[in-house]
Each structure stands twice: as structure tokens, then as C-alpha cells.
LOLO-427920 format. One record per residue: chain; x, y, z of N, C-alpha, C, O in turn; residue in three letters. Coordinates in steps of 0.02 Angstrom, whole numbers, padded with zeros to 5 digits. Layout:
# LOLO-427920
A/X/Y/Z/X/Y/Z/X/Y/Z/X/Y/Z/ala
...
# end
This chain:
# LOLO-427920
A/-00827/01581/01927/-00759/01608/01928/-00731/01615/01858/-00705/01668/01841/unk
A/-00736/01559/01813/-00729/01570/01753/-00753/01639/01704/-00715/01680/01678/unk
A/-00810/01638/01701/-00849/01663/01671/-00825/01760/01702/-00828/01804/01659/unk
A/-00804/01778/01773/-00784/01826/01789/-00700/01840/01776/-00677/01896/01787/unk
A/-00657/01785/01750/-00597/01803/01717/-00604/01809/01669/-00562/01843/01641/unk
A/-00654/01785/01633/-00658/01807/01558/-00693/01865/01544/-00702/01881/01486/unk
A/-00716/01900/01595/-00755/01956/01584/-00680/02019/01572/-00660/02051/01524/unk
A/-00659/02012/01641/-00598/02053/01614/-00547/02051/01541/-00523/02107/01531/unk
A/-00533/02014/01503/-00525/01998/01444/-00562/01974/01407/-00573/01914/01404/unk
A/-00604/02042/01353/-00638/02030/01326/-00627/02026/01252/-00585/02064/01229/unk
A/-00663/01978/01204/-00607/01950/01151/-00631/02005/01104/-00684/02034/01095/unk
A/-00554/02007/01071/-00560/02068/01024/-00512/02022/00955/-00479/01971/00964/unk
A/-00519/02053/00896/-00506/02062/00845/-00423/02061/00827/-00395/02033/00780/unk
A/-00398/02101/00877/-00340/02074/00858/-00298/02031/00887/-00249/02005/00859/unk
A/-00325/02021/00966/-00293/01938/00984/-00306/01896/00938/-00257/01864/00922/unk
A/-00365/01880/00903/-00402/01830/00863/-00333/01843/00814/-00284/01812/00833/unk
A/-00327/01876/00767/-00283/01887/00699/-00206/01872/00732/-00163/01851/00693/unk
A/-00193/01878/00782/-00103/01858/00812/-00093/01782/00817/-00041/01753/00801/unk
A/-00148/01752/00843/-00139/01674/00813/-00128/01643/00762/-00097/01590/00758/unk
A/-00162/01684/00702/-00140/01665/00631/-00092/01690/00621/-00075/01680/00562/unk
A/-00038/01733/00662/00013/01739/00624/00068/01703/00626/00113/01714/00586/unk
A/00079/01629/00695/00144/01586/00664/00101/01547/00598/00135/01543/00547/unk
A/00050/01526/00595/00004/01474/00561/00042/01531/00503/00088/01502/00475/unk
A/00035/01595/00479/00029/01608/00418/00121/01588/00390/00132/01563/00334/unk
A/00189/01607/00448/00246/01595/00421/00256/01526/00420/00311/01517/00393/unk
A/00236/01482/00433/00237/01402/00436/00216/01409/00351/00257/01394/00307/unk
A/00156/01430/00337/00130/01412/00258/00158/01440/00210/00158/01415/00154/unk
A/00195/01517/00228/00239/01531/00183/00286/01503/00189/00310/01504/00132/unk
A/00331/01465/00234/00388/01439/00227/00364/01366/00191/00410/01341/00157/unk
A/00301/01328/00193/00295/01288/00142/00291/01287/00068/00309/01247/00025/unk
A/00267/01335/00066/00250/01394/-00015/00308/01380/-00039/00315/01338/-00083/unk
A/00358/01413/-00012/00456/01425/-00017/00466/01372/-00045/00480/01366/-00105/unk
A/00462/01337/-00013/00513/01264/-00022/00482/01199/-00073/00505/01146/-00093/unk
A/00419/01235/-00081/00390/01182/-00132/00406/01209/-00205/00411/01165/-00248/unk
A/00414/01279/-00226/00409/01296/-00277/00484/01305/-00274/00502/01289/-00330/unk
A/00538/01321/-00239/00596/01314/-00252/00648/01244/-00216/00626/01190/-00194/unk
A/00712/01264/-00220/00743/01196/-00208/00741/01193/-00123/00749/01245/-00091/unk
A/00731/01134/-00093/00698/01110/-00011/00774/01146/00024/00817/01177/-00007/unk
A/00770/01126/00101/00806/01173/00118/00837/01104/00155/00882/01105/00197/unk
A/00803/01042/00129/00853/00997/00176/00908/00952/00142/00929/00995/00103/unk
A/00944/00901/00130/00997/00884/00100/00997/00804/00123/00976/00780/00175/unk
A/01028/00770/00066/01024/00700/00063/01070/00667/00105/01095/00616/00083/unk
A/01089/00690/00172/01117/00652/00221/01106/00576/00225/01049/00552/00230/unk
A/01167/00536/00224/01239/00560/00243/01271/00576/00180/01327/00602/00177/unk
A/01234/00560/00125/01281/00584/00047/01306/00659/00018/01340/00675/-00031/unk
A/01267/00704/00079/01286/00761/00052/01287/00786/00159/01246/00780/00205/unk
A/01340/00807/00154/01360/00853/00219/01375/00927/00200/01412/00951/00157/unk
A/01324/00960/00257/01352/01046/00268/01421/01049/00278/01463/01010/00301/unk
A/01422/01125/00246/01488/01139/00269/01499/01159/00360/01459/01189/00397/unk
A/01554/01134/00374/01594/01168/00444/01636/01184/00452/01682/01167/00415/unk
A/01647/01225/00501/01686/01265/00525/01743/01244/00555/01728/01189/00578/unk
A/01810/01259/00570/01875/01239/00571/01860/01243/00671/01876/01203/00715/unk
A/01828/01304/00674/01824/01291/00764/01716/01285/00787/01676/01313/00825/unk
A/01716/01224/00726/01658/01195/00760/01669/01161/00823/01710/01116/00820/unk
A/01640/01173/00886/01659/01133/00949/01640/01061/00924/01586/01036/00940/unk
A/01683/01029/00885/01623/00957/00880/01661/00901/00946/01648/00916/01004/unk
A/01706/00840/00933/01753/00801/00960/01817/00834/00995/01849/00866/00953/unk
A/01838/00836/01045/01893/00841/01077/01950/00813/01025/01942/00760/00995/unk
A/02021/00867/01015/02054/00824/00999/02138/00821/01020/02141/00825/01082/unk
A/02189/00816/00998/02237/00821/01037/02286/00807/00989/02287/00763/00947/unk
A/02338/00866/01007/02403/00854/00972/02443/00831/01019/02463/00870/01062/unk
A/02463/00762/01021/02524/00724/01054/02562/00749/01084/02565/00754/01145/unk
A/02621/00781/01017/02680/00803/01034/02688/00860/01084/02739/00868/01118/unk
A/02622/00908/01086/02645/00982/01100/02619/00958/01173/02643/00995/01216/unk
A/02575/00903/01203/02565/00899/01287/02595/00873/01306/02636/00832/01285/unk
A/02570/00910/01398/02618/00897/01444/02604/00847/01484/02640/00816/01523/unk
A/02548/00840/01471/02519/00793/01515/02491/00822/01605/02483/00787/01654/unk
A/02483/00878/01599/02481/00919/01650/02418/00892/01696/02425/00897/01757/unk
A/02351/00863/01669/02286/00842/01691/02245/00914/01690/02190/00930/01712/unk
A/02282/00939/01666/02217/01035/01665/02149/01025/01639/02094/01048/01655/unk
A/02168/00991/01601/02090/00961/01567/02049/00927/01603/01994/00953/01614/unk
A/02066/00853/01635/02041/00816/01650/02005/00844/01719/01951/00820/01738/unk
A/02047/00910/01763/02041/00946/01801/01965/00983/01786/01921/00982/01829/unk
A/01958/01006/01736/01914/01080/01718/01861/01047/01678/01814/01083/01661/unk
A/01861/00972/01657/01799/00937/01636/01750/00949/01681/01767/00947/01740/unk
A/01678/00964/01666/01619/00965/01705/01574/00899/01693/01525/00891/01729/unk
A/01590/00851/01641/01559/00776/01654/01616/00729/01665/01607/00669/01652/unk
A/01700/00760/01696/01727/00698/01719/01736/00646/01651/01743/00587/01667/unk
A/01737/00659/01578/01748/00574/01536/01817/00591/01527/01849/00554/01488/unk
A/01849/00642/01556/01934/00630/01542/01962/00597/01588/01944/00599/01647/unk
A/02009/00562/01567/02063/00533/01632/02117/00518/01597/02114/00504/01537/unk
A/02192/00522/01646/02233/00532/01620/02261/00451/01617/02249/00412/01663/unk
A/02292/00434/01568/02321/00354/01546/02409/00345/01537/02441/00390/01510/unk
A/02432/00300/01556/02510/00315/01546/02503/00272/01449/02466/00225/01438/unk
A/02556/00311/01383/02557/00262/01349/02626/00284/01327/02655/00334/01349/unk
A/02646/00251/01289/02722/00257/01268/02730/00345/01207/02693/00364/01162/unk
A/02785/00373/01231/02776/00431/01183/02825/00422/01143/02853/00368/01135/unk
A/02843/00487/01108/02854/00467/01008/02921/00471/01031/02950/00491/00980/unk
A/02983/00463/01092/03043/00442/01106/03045/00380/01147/03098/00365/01175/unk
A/02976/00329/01154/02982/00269/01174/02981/00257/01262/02971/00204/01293/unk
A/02995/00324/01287/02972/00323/01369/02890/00326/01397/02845/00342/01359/unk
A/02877/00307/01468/02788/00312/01460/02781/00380/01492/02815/00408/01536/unk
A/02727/00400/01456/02706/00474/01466/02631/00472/01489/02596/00424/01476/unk
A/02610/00520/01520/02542/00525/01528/02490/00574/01491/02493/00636/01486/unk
A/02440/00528/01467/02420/00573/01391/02331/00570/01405/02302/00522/01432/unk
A/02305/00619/01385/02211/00614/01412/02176/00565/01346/02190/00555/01287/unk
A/02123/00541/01393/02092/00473/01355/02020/00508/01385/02010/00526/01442/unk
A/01962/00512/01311/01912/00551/01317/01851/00501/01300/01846/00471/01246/unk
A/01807/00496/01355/01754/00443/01344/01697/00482/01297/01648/00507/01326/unk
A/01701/00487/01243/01636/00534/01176/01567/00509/01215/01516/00542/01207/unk
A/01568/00436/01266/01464/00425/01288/01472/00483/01314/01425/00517/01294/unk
A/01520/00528/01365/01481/00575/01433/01515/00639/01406/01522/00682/01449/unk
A/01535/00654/01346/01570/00709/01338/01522/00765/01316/01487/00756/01267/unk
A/01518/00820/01349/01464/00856/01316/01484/00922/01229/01454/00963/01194/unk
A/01552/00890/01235/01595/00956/01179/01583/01033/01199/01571/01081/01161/unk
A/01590/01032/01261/01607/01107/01287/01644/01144/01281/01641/01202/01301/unk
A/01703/01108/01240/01782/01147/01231/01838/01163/01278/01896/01175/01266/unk
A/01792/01159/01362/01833/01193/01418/01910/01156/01413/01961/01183/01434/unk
A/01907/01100/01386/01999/01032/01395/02031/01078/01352/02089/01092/01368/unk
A/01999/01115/01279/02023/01156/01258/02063/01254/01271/02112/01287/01254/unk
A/02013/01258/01304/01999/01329/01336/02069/01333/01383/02117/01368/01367/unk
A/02068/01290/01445/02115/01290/01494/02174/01270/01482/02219/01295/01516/unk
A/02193/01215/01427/02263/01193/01391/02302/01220/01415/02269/01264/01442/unk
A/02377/01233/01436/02407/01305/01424/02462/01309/01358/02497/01358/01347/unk
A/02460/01255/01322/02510/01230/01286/02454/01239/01217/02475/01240/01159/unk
A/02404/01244/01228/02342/01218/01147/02369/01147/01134/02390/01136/01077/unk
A/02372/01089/01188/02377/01025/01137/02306/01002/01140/02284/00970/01092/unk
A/02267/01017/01194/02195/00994/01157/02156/01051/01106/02175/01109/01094/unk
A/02113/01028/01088/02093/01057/01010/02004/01046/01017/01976/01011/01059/unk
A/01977/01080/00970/01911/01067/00961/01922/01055/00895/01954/01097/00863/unk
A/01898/00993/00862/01862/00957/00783/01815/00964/00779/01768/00967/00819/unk
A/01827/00971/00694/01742/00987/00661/01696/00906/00664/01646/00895/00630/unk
A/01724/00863/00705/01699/00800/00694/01660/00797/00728/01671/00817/00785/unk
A/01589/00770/00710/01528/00775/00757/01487/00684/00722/01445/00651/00752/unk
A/01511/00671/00670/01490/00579/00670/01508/00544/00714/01565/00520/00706/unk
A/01476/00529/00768/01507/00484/00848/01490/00419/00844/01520/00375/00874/unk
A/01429/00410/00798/01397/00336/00823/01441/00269/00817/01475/00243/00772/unk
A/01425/00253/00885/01452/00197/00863/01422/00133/00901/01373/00144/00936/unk
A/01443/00072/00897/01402/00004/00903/01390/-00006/00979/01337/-00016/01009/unk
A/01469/00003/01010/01474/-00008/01087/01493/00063/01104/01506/00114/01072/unk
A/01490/00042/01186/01522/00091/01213/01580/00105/01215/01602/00163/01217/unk
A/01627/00032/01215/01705/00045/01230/01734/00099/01142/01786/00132/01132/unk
A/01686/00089/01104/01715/00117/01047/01710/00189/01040/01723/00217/00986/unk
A/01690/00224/01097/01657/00292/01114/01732/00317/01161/01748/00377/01167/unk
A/01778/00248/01200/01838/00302/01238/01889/00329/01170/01916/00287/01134/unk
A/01893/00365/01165/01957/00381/01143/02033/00382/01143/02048/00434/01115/unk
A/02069/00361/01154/02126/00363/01185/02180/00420/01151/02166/00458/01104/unk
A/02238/00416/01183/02283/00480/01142/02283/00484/01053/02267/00517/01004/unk
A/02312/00426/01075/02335/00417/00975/02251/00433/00934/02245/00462/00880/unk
A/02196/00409/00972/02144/00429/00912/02116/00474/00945/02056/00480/00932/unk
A/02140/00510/00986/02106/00581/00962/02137/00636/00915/02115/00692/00904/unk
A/02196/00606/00888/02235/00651/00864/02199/00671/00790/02175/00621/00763/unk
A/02191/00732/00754/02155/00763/00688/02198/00773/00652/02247/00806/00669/unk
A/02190/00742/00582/02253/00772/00534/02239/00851/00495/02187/00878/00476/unk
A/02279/00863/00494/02288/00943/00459/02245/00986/00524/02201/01024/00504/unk
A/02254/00981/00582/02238/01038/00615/02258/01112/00616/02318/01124/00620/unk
A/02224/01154/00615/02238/01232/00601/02233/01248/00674/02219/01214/00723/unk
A/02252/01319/00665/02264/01363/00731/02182/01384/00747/02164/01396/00804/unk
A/02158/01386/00715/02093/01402/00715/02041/01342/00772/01993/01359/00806/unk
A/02065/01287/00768/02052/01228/00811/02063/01234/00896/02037/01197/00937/unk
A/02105/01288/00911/02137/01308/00952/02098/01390/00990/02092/01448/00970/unk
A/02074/01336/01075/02021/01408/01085/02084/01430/01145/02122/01390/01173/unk
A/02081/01508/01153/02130/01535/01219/02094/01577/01242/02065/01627/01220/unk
A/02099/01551/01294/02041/01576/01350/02094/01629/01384/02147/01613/01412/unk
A/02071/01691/01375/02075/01734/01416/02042/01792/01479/01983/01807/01482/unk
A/02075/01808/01509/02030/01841/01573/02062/01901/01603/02122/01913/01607/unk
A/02001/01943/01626/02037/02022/01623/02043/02015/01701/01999/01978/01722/unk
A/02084/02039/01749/02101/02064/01817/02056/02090/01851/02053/02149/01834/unk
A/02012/02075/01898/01981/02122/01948/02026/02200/01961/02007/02256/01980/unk
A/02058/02186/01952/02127/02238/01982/02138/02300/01919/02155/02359/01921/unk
A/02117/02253/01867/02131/02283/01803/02067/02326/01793/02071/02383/01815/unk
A/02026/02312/01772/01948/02353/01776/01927/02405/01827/01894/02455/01815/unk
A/01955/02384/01891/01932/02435/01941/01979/02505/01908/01949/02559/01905/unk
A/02032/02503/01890/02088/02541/01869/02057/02558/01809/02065/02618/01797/unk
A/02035/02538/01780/01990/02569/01702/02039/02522/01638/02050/02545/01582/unk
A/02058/02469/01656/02122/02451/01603/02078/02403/01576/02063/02360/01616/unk
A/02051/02397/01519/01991/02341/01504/02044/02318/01437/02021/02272/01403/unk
A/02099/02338/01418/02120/02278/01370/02174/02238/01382/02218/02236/01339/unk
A/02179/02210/01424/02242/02186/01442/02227/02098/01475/02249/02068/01524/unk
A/02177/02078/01419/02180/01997/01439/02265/01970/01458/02321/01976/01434/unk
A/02230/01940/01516/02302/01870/01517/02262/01803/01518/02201/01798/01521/unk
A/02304/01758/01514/02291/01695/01545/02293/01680/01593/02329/01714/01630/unk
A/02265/01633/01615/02260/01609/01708/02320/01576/01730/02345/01591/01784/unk
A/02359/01512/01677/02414/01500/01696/02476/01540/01722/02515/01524/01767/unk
A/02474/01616/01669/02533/01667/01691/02507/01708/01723/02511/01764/01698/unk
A/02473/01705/01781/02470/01756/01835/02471/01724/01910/02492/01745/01964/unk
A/02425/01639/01882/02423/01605/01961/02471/01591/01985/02512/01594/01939/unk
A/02495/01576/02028/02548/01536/02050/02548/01499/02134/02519/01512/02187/unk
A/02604/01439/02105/02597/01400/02178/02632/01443/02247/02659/01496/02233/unk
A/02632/01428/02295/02665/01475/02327/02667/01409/02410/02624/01368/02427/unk
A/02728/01425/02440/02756/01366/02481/02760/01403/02548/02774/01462/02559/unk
A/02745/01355/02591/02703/01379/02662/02780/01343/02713/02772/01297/02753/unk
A/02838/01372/02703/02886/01342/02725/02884/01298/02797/02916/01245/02801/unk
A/02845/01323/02851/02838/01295/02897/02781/01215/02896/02759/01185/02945/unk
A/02772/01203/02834/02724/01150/02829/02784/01100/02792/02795/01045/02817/unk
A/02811/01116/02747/02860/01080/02705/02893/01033/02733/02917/01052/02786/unk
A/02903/00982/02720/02951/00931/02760/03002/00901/02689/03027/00845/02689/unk
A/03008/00938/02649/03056/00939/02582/03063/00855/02566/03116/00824/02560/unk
A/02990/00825/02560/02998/00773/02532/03018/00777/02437/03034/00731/02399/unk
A/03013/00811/02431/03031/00814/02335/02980/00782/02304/02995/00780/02245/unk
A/02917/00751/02315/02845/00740/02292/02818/00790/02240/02769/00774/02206/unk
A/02848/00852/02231/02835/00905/02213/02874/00919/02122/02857/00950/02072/unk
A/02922/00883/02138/02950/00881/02075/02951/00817/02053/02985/00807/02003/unk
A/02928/00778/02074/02912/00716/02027/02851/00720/01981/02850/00693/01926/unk
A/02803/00753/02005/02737/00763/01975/02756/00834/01917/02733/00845/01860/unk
A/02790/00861/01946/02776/00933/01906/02797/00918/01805/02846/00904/01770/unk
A/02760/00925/01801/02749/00915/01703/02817/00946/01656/02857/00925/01615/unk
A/02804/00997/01684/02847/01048/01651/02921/01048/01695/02940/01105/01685/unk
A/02966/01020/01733/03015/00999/01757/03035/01065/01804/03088/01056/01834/unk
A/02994/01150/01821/03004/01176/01824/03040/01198/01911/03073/01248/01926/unk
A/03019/01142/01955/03035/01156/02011/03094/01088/02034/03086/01030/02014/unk
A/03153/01112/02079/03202/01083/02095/03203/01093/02168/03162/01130/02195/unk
A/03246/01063/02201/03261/01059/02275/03299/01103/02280/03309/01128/02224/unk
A/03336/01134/02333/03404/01166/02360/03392/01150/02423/03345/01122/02451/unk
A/03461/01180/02446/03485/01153/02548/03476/01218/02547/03497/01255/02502/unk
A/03430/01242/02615/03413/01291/02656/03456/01299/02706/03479/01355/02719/unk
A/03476/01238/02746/03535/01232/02774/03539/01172/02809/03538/01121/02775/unk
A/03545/01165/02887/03516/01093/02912/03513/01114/02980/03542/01154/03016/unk
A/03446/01052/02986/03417/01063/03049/03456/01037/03114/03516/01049/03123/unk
A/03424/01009/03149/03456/00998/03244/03500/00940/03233/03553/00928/03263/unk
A/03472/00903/03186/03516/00840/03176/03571/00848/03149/03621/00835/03182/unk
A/03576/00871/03089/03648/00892/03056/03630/00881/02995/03680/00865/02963/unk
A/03577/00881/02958/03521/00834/02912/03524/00915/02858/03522/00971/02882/unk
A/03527/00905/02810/03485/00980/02758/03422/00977/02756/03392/00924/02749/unk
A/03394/01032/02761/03353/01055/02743/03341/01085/02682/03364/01139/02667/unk
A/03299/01044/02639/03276/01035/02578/03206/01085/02572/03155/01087/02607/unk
A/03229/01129/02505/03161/01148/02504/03148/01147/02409/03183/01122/02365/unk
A/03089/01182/02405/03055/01164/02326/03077/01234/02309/03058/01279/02346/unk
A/03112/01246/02260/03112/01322/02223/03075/01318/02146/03095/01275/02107/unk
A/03021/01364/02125/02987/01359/02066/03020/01430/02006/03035/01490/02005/unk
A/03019/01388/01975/03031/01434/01914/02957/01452/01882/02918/01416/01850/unk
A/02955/01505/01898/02890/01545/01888/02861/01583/01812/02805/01602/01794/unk
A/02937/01584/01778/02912/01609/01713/02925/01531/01675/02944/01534/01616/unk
A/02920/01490/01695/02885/01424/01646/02819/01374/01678/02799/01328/01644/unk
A/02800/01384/01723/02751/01365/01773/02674/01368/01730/02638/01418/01724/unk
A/02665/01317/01709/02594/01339/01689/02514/01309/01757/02461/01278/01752/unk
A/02538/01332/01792/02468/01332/01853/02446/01262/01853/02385/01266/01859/unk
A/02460/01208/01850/02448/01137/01815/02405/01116/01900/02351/01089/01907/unk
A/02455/01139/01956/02414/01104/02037/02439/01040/02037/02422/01017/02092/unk
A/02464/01007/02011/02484/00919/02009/02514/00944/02080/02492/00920/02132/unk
A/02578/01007/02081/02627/00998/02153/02572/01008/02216/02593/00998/02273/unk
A/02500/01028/02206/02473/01040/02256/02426/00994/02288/02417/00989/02348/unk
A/02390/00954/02234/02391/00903/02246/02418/00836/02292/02394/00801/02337/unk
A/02497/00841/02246/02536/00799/02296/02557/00809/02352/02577/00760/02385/unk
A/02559/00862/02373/02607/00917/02439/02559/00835/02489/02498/00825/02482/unk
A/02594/00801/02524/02562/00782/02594/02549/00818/02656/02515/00802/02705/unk
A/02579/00863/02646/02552/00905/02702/02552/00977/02709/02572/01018/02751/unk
A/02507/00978/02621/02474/01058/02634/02514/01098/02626/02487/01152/02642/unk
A/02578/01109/02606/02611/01145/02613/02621/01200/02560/02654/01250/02574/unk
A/02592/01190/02495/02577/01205/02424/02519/01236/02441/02489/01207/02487/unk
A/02485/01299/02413/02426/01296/02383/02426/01364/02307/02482/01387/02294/unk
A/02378/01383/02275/02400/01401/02225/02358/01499/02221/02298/01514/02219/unk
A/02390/01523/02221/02405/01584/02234/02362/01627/02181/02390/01631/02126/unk
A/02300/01658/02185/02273/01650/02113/02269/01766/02138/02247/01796/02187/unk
A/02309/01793/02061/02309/01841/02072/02235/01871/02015/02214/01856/01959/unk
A/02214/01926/02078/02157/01946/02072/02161/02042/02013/02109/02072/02000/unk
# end
């Protein structure tokens, strides 16, 4: 059987010569580097240059989040979670705490933001002794002198938009989705605005029911709404879900 597969490929001259050809750029690239200066560098005493939106470390500007969990949401290894710690007016806020063992630096905590308080750093030195020295918490993920450039915005074109021939008209996902309220599920517990980040939804009286009781419902302010889901989440009974325009 052998001997009849090799009959069909019979050896020629220039298969033979294509093998020598990684063997020959391997020896010129040794040639290179011996007669001129090497191409590698005295790490850690001398570091390459990087880039302002190298994906290296997650990082986070304090002040500008909401604490929304969008991130911790849109992580694909889960090392975000959200932590209560005191913020820069002394009340407790909820701020993302990033475990660097399971983080893969994908950027997505960045990407989905709707505010840009998370960030991608050029910081890629992680090692460290233990593990606990790998979580991050708010205050140290924060980067000094961060640029806008640190800052990725993820945009996305409309099914709706393309079929129509309109190919430049990125939006964001926050300003198009929206929550949307299933009135007959609602039981106007106000669960809905305790969670909501951005303070954007309030109660009103609808009127009142058999008892003599109001009827409470959730009204959203839609041009500050950044798609966050915390209210959908909390809804106990379904009454929320989030409206994603196509």
C-alpha cells in the first residue's frame, strides 16, 4: 500500500528545493542579526514602546462610573464583580473589582461602558507572588494620566439600517435599546428605581384600584437611560424586559 501511494507522487526536484526554503530564511535571519545590532532587548532594563490603546490591564476612572454592572454583565471569564466602597463624597457606591488570575484583557468592560469609565492600559507587568494580589479593586485600577485614546466605543450599525443601504450611521447599543413595561405584570413595587444607576426612572399614580389604594407605576426617562438591565433584573415579576431595536 505504501509503496502504491508513493507511486502516485513521484519525487521531483522542486518539492526537494521548497523544504530548503524556511531552512534558508531562518539562516538569513541569523546572518542579520549577527553582523548587525540583535533584534532582542535587555528586559526588564529596557522596555518596547506601547501604545496608549494597548489592550493590556483593565482600568477605571472612579469618578465618571455608574456603577451600572455592564461590565461585569458582558465579561466572558466572569473576574468582575461588583463591590460596595466609599466614593469621593463619602457615601457607599458600587464600583467593579477585577480579578487580573482569570482576566483575559479583551477590552469588552471597556467596549460596553456607556459612560468610558472603564479603560484599557498599556500595563501588561501582572506578576505577582499570590493570588489575592492579582484582585484589583476600584481605587487600584485607577491609571494616572489616562488619554481618550484608552477609551474603546463600541459601535453598531442597524439591521434596519443596511437593508435600507444606510451603512454610516453607527449608534451605540445603550441609545437605541430600551426597557419597556408589561403593565399588566407590574405590581408597582418601586424595586425598579432603587437599582436604577442613573436615577432615571420614578413612580407616578395611574390611579387606584378596587381598594381605594394607587396604582403605582415606573415611568423611564429614555433620553438618559443607558440599557444598564439592573431594572430587569430586579422586576419580581417579569414585568421589565429590554426592548432591543433592530
Amino acid at each position: 500500500m505504501t509503496i502504491k501511494y508513493l507511486d502516485k507522487f513521484p519525487r521531483s526536484n522542486a518539492r526537494t528545493l521548497w523544504v530548503l526554503k524556511p531552512m534558508w530564511v531562518t539562516l538569513k535571519n541569523m546572518f542579520k542579526t549577527t553582523l548587525h545590532r540583535p533584534v532582542t532587548i535587555m528586559y526588564p532594563y529596557e522596555k518596547e514602546w506601547v501604545p496608549d490603546n494597548y489592550r493590556g490591564r483593565p482600568g477605571l476612572i472612579f469618578e465618571k462610573c455608574l456603577g451600572c454592572g455592564i461590565c461585569k454583565r458582558m465579561c466572558p471569564t466572569t473576574c468582575i464583580s461588583m463591590i460596595e466602597v466609599d466614593g469621593d463624597d463619602g457615601k457607599k457606591v458600587d464600583r467593579p473589582q477585577v480579578n487580573l488570575g482569570r482576566c483575559m484583557m479583551c477590552g469588552y468592560c471597556a467596549e460596553y461602558c456607556p459612560v468610558n469609565a472603564m479603560i484599557v492600559t498599556p500595563d501588561y507587568e501582572l506578576a505577582a507572588y499570590t493570588r489575592e494580589e492579582l484582585i484589583y479593586g476600584p481605587r487600584k485600577l485607577a491609571w494616572p494620566k489616562h488619554t481618550e485614546m484608552m477609551q474603546v466605543h463600541l459601535k453598531e450599525h442597524l439591521l434596519s439600517d443596511l437593508k435600507n443601504g444606510v451603512t454610516d450611521k453607527p449608534t451605540a447599543f445603550y441609545s437605541i435599546d430600551r426597557p419597556e413595561l408589561n403593565d399588566a405584570k407590574c405590581i408597582g413595587c418601586s424595586r425598579c428605581v432603587k437599582v436604577c444607576p442613573t436615577g432615571v426612572i420614578e413612580m407616578y399614580t395611574k390611579g387606584e384600584n378596587a381598594a381605594g389604594k394607587p396604582i403605582k407605576r415606573p415611568k423611564f426617562d429614555l433620553a438618559k437611560c443607558v440599557c444598564c438591565q439592573n431594572c430587569v433584573d430586579e422586576c419580581p415579576k417579569d414585568a421589565l424586559v429590554i426592548k432591543e431595536v433592530l
